[in-house]
Structure formats: structure tokens, C-alpha cells
C-alpha positions as CSV (number, residue, x, y, z in Angstrom):
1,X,-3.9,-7.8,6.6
2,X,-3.3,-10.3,3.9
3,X,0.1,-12.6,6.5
4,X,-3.3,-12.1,8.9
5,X,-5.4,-13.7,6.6
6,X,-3.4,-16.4,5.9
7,X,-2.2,-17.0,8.9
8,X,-6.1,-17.7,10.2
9,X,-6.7,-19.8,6.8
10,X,-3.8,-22.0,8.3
11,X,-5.2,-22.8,11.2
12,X,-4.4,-19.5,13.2
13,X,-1.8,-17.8,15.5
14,X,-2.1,-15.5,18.7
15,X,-1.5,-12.5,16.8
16,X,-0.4,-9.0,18.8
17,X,-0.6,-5.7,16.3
18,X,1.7,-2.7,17.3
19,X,0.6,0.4,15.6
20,X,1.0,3.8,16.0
21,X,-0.5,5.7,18.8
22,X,-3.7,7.8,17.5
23,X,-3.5,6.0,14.3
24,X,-5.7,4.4,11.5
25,X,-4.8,0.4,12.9
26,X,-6.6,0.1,15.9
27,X,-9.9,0.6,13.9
28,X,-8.2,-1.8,10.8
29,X,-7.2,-4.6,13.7
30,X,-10.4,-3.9,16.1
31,X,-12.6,-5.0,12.8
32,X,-11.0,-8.4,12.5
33,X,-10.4,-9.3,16.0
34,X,-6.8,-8.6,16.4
35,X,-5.6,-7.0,20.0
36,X,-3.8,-3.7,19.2
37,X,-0.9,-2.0,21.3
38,X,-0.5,1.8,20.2
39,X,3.2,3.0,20.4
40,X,5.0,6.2,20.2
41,X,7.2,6.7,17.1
42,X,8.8,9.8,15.8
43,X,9.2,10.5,12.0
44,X,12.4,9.8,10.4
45,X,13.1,12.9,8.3
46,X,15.4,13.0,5.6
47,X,15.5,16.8,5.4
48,X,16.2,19.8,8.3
49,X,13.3,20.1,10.7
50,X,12.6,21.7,14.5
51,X,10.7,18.4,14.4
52,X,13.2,16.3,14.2
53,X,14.4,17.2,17.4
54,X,11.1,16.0,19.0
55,X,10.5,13.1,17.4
56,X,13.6,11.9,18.3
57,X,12.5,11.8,21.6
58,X,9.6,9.9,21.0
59,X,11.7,6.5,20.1
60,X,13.0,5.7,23.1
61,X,10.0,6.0,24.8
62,X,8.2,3.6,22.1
63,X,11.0,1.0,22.6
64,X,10.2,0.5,26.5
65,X,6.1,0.6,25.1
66,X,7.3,-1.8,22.3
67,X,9.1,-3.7,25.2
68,X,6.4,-4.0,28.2
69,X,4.0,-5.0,25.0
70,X,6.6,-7.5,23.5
71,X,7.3,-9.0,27.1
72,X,3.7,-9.7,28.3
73,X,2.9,-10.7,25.1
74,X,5.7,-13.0,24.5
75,X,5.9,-13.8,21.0
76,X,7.7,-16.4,18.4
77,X,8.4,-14.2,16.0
78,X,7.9,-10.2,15.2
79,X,6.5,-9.5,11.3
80,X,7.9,-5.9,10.4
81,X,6.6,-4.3,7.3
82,X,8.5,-0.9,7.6
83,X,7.4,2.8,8.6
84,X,8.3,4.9,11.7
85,X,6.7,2.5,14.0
86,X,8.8,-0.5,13.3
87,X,11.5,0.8,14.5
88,X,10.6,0.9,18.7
89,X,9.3,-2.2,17.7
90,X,12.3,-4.1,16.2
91,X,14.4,-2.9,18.8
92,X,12.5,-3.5,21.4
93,X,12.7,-7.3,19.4
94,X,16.4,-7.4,19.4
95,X,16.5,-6.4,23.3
96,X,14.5,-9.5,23.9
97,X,16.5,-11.8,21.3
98,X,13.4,-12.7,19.3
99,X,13.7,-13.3,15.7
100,X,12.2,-10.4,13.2
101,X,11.5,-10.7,9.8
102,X,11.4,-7.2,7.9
103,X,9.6,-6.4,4.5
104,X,10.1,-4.0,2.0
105,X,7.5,-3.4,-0.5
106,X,8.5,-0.4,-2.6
107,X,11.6,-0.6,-4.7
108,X,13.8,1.5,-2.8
109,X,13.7,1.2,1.1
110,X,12.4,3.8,3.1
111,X,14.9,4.8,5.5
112,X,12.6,2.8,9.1
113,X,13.4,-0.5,7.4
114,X,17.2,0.3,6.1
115,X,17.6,0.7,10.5
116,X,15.2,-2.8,11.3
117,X,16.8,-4.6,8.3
118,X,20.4,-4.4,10.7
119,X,18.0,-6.4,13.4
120,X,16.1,-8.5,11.1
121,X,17.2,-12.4,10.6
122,X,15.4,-12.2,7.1
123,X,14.6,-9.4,4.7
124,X,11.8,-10.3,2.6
125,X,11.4,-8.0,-0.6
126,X,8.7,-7.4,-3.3
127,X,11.0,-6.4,-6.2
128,X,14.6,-7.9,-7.6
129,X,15.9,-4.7,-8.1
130,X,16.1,-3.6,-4.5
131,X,18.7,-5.7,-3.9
132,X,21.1,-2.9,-5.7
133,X,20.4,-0.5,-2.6
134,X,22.0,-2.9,0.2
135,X,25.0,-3.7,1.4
136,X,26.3,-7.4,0.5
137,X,26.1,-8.1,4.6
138,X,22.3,-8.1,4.1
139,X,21.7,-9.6,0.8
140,X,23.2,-12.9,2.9
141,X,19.7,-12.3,4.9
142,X,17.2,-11.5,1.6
143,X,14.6,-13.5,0.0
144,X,12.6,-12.0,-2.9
145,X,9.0,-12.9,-1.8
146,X,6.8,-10.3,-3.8
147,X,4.1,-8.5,-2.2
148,X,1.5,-9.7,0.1
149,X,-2.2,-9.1,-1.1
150,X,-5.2,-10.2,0.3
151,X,-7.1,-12.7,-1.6
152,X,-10.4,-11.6,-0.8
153,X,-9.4,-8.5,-2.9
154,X,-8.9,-10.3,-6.0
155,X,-12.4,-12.1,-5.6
156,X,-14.5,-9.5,-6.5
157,X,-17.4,-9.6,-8.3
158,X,-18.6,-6.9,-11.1
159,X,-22.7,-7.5,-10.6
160,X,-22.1,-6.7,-7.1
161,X,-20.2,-3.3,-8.0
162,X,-23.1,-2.2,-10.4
163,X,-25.6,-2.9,-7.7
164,X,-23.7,-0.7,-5.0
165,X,-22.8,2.0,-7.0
166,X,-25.9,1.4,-9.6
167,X,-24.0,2.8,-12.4
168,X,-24.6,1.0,-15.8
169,X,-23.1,-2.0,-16.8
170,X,-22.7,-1.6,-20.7
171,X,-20.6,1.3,-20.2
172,X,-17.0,1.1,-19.5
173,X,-16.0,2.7,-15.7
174,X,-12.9,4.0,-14.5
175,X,-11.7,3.7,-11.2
176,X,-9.6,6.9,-9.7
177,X,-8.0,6.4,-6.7
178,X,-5.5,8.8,-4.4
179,X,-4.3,6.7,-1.9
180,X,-5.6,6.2,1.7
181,X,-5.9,9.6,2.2
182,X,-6.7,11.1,-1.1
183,X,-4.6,12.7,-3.5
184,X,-5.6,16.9,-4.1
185,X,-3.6,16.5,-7.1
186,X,-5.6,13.9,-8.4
187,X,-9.1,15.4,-7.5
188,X,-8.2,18.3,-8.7
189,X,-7.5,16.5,-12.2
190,X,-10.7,14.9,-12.3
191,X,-12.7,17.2,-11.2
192,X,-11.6,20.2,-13.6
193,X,-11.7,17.4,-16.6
194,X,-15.1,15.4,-15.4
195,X,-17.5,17.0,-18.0
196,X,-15.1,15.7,-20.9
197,X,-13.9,12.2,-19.2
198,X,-18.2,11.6,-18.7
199,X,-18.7,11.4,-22.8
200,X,-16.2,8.3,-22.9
201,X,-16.5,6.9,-19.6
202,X,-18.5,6.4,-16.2
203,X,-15.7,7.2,-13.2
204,X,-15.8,5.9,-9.9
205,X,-13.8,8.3,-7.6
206,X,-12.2,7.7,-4.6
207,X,-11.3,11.1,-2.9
208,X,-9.9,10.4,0.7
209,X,-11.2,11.3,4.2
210,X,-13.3,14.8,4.0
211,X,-12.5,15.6,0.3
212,X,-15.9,14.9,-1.0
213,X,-17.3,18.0,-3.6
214,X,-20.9,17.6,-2.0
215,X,-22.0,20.0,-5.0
216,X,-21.0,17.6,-7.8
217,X,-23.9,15.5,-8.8
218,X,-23.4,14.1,-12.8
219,X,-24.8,10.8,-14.4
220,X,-22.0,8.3,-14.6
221,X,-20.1,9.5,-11.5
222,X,-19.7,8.3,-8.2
223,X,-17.4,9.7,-4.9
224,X,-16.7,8.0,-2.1
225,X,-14.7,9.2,1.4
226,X,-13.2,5.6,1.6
227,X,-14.2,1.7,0.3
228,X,-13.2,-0.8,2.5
229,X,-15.5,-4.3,1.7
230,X,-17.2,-3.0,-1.3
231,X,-13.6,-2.1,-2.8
232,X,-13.3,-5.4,-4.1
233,X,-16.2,-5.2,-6.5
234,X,-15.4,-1.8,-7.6
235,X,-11.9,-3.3,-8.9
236,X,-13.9,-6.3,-10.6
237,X,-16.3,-3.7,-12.8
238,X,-13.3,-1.5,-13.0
239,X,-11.4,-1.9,-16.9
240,X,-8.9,1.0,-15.7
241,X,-7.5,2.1,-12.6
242,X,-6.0,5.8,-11.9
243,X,-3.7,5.4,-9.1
244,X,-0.6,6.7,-6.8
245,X,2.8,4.7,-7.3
246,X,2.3,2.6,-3.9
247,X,3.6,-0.9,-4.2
248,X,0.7,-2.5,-2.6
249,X,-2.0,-0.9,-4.5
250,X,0.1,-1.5,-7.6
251,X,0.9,-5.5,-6.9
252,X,-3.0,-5.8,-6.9
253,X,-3.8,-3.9,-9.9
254,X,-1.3,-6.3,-11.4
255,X,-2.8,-9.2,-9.9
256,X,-6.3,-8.1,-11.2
257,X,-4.8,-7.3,-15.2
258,X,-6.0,-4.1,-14.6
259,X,-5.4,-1.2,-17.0
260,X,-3.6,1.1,-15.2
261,X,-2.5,4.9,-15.2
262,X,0.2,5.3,-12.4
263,X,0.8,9.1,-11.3
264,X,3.5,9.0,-8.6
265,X,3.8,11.0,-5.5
266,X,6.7,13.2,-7.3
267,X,9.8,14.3,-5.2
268,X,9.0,17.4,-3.6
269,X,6.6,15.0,-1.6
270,X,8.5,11.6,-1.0
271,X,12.3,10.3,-1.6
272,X,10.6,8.8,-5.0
273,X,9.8,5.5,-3.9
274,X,6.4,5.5,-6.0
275,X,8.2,7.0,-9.3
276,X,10.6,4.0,-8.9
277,X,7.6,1.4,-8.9
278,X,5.7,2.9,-11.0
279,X,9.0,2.4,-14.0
280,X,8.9,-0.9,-13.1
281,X,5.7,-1.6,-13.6
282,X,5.2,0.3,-16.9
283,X,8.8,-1.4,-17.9
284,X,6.5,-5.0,-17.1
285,X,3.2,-4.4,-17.9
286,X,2.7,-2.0,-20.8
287,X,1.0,0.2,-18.3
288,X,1.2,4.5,-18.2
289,X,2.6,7.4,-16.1
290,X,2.4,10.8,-15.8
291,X,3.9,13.0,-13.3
292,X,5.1,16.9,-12.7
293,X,2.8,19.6,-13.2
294,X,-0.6,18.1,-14.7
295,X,-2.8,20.2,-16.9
296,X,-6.6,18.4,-17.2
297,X,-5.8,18.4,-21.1
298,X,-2.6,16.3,-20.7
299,X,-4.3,14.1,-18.2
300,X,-7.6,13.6,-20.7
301,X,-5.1,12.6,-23.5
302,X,-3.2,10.0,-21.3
303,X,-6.5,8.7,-19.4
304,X,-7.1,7.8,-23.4
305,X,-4.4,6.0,-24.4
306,X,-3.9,3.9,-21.0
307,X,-7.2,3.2,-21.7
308,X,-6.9,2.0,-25.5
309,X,-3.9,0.6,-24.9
310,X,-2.8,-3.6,-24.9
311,X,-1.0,-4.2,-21.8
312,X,1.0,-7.1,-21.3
313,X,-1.0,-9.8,-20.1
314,X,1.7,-12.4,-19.7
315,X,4.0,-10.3,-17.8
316,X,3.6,-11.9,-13.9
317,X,3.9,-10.4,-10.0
318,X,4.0,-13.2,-7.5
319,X,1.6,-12.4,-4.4
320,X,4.2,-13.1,-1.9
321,X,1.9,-13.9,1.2
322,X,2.5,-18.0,0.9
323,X,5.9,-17.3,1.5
324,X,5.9,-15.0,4.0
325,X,3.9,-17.0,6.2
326,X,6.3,-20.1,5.5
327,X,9.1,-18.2,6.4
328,X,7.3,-16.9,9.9
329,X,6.4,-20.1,10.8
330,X,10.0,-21.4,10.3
331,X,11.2,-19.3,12.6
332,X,8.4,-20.5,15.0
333,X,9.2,-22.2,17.7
């Protein structure tokens, strides 16, 4: 969304989006006007499962999808940002000889772009330190870019975030957030400590798709399924953020000077991509993480001293859209 926008503030680009079939982009790309091709991808596991065995059988029939798609279309360049669908896609790429440029925004690389980085003609990352996991072959391709973020995010206004959620401006509000998809962990957290974290603080709750409590109905708090538009202003009357360990979420929290509690998706449920941000970005910022097993008393205590604490202000992220798009329009043709 934010190479989109910039592409458009530039002056514009046929742009092509290949997404997942039955997945969450067509409605993202549908709402700004971008044609959408849905592909098959199978999951790359890192771990025994029957499933494997399936999937595997879904790739090569998203490469001839990625193909016809890439054909018709006939593109300058192909802009991969990682995941089980790049893959079809950046093969599909190679087939046809057209230049890909692969990003990686989470320190470590998940294991979709380790395969399109052996097809990519650049590898643009978001950290330094992910240079340590590849092989001196592709560090001849790498360019440290940051992450792209979306301007419009970072122009939100607080008046307008009172007014939608019409909570009261001379008390401070805290924004919890799970991810796209919610986090039960999280809810659960707030949730069991909401009477106590409602005497400090107003709390604005993002829960995720169907994971509303329609019974919970307190002065100072606020749940929402999803933000999309009004998100912007929810950051700007935000002074903390509660959030998961992804890279993008965390590049704009940065962005923004937010106060920040990280709590990282913890190993059992990912290869520990989000614990690795999130020690880079306490390392920079000053800011805090918890993870493991989370009692509501450990996570009251923590919520207060993110909260109290200075962060570092001077400490920088770059927002590494500019670049991005210079680099696809060098290889345009």
C-alpha cells in the first residue's frame, strides 16, 4: 500500500496485484482501484505436517496462474514483499526474464523470500542486521532501504480520534492492538486487567475479526473488529501503543514516537521473527517487551512503566518507500 501510494503521487504506473486466492487483498486492492489476480500458494512449513504434502502441490499450479497473469499483463518490473504467495509469483518472473525486486521487513527472513531472494536482481531490507542471515552471493544484490509506511498513516489527527471514538481528551488513552487478526493472548490480558488499567487510563482496543466481548460496556473503553481510515487518528490521540512484534506495525510506531509495549508472537507460534524486531527496537528506542506466559498483574506493572518511561526520541527508522520506488523505476524500462 504505501510503493502504491507513492508510485500514484509520482505520477502513476499500470499496477497488477497478485494475492492469494480467497484472501484479504482483493478487498485491500478493489478499495483503491488496483486490478487483483488471486493465485494458488501452498504454506511453506518449517515443521512435519500431512499438509505439507498438499500444499506442495498447490505451487506449481500458482506458477502457470502467476504466469498466464504475468504474460497478459506484461510488466517492467515485479515488487515482491515475501510470504507464500511470492513465490509462484517470482518464479513465474524468472520464467519470463523480468527483473524482481524482493523485500524483507522483519529481521530475520521468512523462509518465501530466502527462495525469491535466489530470483531477485535486488534485495531490499528494513534492518542492517539481516544482512548476518545471507550468504555473501546475495549481499552483492542488498540495499538497506528501511520499511515502507504509508504517509497518510503518519498524518493523523488527535481531534478527529476524540470525535470518532468520543472518549475524553484530557485523559491519557492507550492503544491495544493484536495484529490483523487479533491476538487471544492479548485480549485476554486486557480484558481480565480492564477494571484496574480504566483508573489510570482510557484504552482503545483493537480485537481482530469476530473477537468483539459484546457484553463489555465501561467508560473510557472502546473495541473495534478492525480500523482501517479512522486508524490514523486513533494513533495521533494514542500516547502508547500495545502491539505484536510485526515490522511494519513497529516501523510506524517508530515513525509516530510512539510509546510502545511490544509483546512478540513467541516461538511455539512463529520462527521468532517478531521477538527479533522487537530487541531491536527496545535496543533503539527505550521501548518494552514482555513475552512467555503473561499473568494480568505482570502485564498491569509493565503497561506502567512503558508508559512512564522516556524513550529515545533521537534514535531514527528511515521510511524506506522513496527508495523503493527509485530503485523500481530503475529497473523500468
Amino acid at each position: 500500500m504505501a510503493v502504491i501510494e507513492e508510485i500514484r503521487k509520482r505520477g502513476g504506473a499500470e499496477i497488477l496485484y497478485i494475492g492469494s486466492k480467497g484472501g484479504v487483498e482483493a478487498g485491500m486492492m478493489e478499495r483503491v482501484g488496483v486490478p487483483f489476480v488471486g493465485v494458488h500458494c501452498g504454506k511453506l512449513r518449517r515443521y512435519f505436517s500431512w499438509k505439507n504434502f498438499v500444499d506442495i502441490l498447490k505451487v506449481p499450479t500458482g506458477i502457470i496462474q502467476a504466469y498466464k497473469a504475468l504474460k497478459e499483463f506484461s510488466p517492467d518490473v515485479v515488487f515482491s514483499k515475501g510470504g507464500y504467495v511470492a513465490v509462484p509469483v517470482v518464479i513465474a518472473a524468472r520464467i519470463l526474464k523480468l527483473p524482481v525486486i524482493s523485500h524483507e521487513s522483519d529481521v530475520s527472513p521468512g523462509l518465501a523470500n530466502k527462495i525469491s531472494f535466489k530470483f531477485s536482481k535486488q534485495i531490499c531490507l528494513s534492518f542492517e542486521e539481516t544482512k548476518s542471515f545471507l550468504s555473501k552471493s546475495l549481499l552483492k544484490k542488498v540495499i538497506v532501504t528501511g520499511n515502507p509506511v504509508r504517509e497518510s498513516i503518519l498524518q493523523g489527527n488527535a481531534e478527529s480520534g476524540h470525535k470518532f471514538t468520543g472518549l475524553d481528551m484530557h485523559r491519557p488513552v492507550i492503544l491495544v492492538m493484536g495484529g490483523s487478526l487479533g491476538a487471544k493472548q492479548i485480549n485476554d490480558l486486557v480484558r481480565d486487567s480492564l477494571n484496574e488499567l480504566l483508573k489510570r487510563y482510557q484504552v482503545v482496543h483493537i480485537t481482530g475479526k469476530g473477537n468483539l466481548d459484546l457484553g463489555v460496556h465501561k467508560e473510557g473503553y472502546r473495541q473495534y473488529e478492525f480500523l482501517d481510515e479512522p486508524l490514523k487518528d486513533i494513533f495521533a490521540m494514542s500516547e502508547m501503543v500495545v502491539s505484536r512484534g510485526g515490522a511494519n506495525s513497529l516501523f510506524e510506531l517508530a515513525l509516530m514516537q510512539k510509546k510502545v509495549l511490544i509483546i512478540p508472537l513467541a516461538l511455539h507460534a512463529s520462527r521468532g521473527e517478531q521477538i527479533a524486531n522487537a530487541q531491536v527496537f527496545v535496543r533503539k528506542f527505550g521501548w518494552s517487551m514482555i513475552s512467555g506466559n503473561i499473568v494480568a498483574n505482570e502485564f498491569l506493572k509493565t503497561i506502567d512503566y512503558a508508559f512512564n518511561n522516556d524513550i529515545n526520541k533521537s534514535a531514527k527508522v528511515v521510511n524506506g518507500t522513496s527508495l523503493i520506488v527509485d530503485i523500481i523505476n530503475k529497473f523500468k524500462k
